[in-house]
C-alpha positions, 0 to 999 in steps of 0.5 A: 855869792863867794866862797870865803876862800883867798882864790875867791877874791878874783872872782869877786874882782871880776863881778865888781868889775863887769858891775862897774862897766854894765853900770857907767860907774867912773872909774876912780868910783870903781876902785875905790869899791874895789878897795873896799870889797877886797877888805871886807872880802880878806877880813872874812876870810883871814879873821871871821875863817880863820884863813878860809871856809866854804862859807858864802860870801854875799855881794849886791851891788846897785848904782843909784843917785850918782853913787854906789850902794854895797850890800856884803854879807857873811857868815862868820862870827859877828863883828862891827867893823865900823863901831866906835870901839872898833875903830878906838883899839885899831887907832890904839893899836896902829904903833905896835901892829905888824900888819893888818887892821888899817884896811878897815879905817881906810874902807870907811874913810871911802865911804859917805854911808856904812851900816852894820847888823847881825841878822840871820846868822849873817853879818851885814854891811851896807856901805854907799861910796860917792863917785 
């Protein structure tokens, strides 16, 4: 569990990494889960906290089948990373945008499984990456 705080993020580095080591997760494996927790993790805290909260953020992390299951978890307001209309107005959006936004295609494009729920107050994400 995590903070929702920018200074949070190394921490959960360190968690996906020391995960990765104890695991035998390969390498390429381990960055690409990498990538997508960081998004996951920046999205909750720049958009769901509006730029942090003592909110907690949940990672699980299990190693099963030759790939990697991730389970994350936040309370910030709902949001569907991976539903259809999502994905529309962030493609809709890819010409006039600044920034931001494109790490969530990129998440689910290294991705084989994703799953979304609002239970509990909580957002709920589950994901499994190939290795």
């Amino acid at each position: 569990m995590f903070p929702s705080r920018l200074e949070s993020l190394r921490g959960a580095r360190e968690f996906l990494e020391g995960f990765c080591e104890g695991a035998g997760v390969p390498r390429q494996s381990c960055l690409k889960l990498n990538l997508v927790v960081e998004e996951l993790f920046l999205n909750t805290v720049k958009h769901g906290h509006r730029g942090g909260s003592d909110a907690p953020v949940w990672i699980r992390l299990a190693a099963e089948d030759g790939a990697v299951r991730l389970t994350y978890e936040d309370r910030a307001p709902p949001f569907n990373p991976f539903a259809a209309a999502t994905r529309e107005m962030l493609e809709a959006l890819a010409d006039t945008r600044r920034e931001g936004g494109l790490g969530v295609l990129l998440a689910h494009g290294l991705t084989r499984e994703s799953e979304y729920a609002y239970l509990f107050g909580r957002n709920r994400i589950r994901l499994a990456l190939d290795p």
